[in-house]
N, C-alpha and C positions, 0 to 999 in steps of 0.2 A: 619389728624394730631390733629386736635381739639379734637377728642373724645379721642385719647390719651394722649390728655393733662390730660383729667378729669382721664384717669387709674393714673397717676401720683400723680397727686394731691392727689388722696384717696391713692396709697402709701405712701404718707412724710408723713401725716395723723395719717394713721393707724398703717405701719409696723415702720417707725420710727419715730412716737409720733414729731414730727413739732409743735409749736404752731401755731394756727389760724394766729396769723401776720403774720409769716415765709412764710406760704403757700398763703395770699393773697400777698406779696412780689413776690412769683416762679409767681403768675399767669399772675402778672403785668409787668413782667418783660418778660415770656413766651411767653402769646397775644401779645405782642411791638412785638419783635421779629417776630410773623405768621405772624401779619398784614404787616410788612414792607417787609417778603420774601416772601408776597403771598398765606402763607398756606404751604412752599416748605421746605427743611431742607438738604442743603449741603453746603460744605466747604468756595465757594464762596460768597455763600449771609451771613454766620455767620461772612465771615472777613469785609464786606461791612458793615454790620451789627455795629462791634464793630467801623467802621472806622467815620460811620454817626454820633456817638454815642461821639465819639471826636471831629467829626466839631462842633457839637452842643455845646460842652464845657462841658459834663460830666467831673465829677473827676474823677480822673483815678478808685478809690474804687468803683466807680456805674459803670464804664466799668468793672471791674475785679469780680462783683457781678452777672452783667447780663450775660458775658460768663459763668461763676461758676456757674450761674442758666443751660443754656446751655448744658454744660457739664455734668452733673446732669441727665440730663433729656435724653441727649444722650446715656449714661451711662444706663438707664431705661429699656430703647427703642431698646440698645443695646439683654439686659439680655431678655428681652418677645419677642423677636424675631421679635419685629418689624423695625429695620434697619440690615441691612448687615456690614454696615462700619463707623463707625465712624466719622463724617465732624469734629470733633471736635480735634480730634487727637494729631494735630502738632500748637495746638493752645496755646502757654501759656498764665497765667494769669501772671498778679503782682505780687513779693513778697507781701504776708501778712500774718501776726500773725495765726498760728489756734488754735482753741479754743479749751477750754479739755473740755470733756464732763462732763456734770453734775450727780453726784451720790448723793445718798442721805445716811446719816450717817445710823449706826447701829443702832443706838436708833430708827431710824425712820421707819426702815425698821420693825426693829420689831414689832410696834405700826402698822405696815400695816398688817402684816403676822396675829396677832392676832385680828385682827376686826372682817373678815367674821365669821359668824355660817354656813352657808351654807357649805359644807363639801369640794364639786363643787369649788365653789370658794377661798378655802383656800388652796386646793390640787392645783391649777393653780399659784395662786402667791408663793408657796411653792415652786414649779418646775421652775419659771421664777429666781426668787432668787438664788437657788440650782444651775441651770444648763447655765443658762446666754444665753438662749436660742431665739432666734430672737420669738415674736408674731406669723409671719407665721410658723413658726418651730411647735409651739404648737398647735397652728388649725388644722397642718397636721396632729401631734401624734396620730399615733394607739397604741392598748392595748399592740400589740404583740412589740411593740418595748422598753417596758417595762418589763428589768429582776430584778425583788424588790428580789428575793432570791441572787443574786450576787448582787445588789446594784450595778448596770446602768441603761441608756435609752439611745438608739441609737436615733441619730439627724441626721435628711437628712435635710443640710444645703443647699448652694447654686450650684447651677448644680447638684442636686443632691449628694454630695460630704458625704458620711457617717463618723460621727462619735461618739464615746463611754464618756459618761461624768459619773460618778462614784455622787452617790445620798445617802446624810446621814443620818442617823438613824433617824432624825426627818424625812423628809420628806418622806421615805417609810413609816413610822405610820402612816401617813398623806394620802398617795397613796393608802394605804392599807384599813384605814378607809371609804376612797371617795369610793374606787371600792366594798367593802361591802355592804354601801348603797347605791350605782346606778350600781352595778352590771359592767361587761365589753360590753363594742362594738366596731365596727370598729376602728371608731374616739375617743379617749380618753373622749374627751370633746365633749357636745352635748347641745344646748340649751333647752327652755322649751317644746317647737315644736319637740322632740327629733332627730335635723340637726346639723349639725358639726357648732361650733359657726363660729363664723367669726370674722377676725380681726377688725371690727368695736364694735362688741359686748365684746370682751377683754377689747378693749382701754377706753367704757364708765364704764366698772364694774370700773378698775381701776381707771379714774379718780373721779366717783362715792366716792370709797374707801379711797381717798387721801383724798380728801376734809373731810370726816369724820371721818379722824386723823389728821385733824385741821395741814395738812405741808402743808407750802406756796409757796415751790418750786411747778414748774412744770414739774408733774409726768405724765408717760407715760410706755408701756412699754419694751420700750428701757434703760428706764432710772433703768427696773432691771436688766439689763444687763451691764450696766455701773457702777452699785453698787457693782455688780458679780466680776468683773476682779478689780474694784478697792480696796472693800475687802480684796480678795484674796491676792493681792500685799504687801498692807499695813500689811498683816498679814505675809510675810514671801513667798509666792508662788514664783515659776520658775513661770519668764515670757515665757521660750518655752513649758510650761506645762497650761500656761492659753492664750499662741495663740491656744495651740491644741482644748483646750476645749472650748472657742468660735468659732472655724472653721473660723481664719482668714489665707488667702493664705499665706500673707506676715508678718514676722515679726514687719515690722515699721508701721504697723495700730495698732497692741497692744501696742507698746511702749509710746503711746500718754500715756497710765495709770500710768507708773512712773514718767512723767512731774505732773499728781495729785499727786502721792503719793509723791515727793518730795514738791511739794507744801503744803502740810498739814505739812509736816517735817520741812520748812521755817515759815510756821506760830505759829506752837509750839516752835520752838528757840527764835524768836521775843517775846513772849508772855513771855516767862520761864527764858530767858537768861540775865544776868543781867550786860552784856556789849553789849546787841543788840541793 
């Protein structure tokens, strides 16, 4: 169970861009947890678990933290086929607030898109931006799932689950320029070593990239895909047209993006309005 801790941990990481607190947070909170069930991971030791956790006098938000780490993790453990069932199931948490995700403005974005020279790496944040494509999504991208004369690229999301996102005239020049100078292979993207990069290697170009366009938020790249649907939004899109194109099952995981775009909508009234 420990070494799948550590697969874990380099997923919050890598595929959805965590900060370093966050994940020394999951780990501290994960190890409590092994050491006190043994190493073991079912239904009875997680509710002993959260129950130890109230004798002690935890507040109830570092109880509803530690299962939510839990949960998470089970959730993981589920998808890589390392559990069967779920212990976590019939466990709820506490009501609590959740948080919208963090996007970064247009200006910002732009200021990213235009930094690399490297062709490689402009064509990558191009298509992260463009398509709102999860990191794993793009380490997997082959050539052949690229139609630049129709303007798409097919995304083999989770389970495998295919879908078609439509790519605009900037970034096929863009696509089309990169596969000129490094030609096609399997892997879309290849490191220097010519191997399929790896989501670790994404995540340090990009925060590489941030920091020298001087934005102080913390970027990741998740955080182009949170820009993706919230864009989008703000700009006028169907929200069943940008579930589709992020490959979410349910409707009410994309919905969290008009809780932002209404929030930006409340801070411009406040700002502008002069009985606010």
């Amino acid at each position: 169970m420990k070494a799948h801790l550590e697969e874990f941990l380099s997923y919050l990481s890598y595929e959805k861009g965590y900060s370093p607190n966050t994940i020394v947070s999951y780990r501290m909170d994960l190890e409590q947890y092994l050491e006190y069930a043994k190493n073991d991971l079912n239904q009875k030791q997680v509710r002993a678990f959260i129950a130890s956790m109230s004798d002690l006098g935890a507040a109830v938000s570092t109880q509803a933290r530690k299962l939510a780490a839990l949960k998470t993790f089970c959730k993981f453990l589920l998808g890589e086929k390392f559990l069967l069932k779920d212990p976590t199931t019939n466990l709820d948490l506490p009501r609590r607030g959740r948080s919208l995700p963090k996007a970064l403005t247009q200006e910002e974005i732009m200021r990213l898109l235009k930094l690399p020279e490297n062709k490689r790496d402009r064509a990558m944040l191009e298509l992260l931006y463009a398509t709102g494509m999860r990191i794993s999504e793009l380490v997997e991208l082959k050539a052949g799932d690229l139609s630049l004369d129709e303007g798409f690229v097919r995304i083999f999301g989770k389970g495998s689950k295919e879908r078609l996102v439509p790519l605009g005239q900037g970034t096929i020049k863009m696509l089309r320029l990169f596969i000129e100078e490094f030609g096609l292979t399997e892997h879309l993207f290849l490191n220097q070593h010519k191997r399929r990069l790896t989501r670790q290697g994404v995540w340090g170009l990009i925060k590489a990239y941030a920091q020298k366009a001087n934005i102080e938020k913390h970027v990741s790249p998740h955080t182009f895909r949170h820009s993706f649907a919230t864009h989008l939004l703000e700009n006028g899109a169907d929200l069943r047209a940008v579930q589709e194109m992020l490959g979410h099952a349910d409707i009410s995981t994309t919905q969290i993006y008009t809780s932002v775009s209404r929030e930006k909508l409340r801070r411009v009234y406040l700002a502008a309005h002069p009985r606010a």
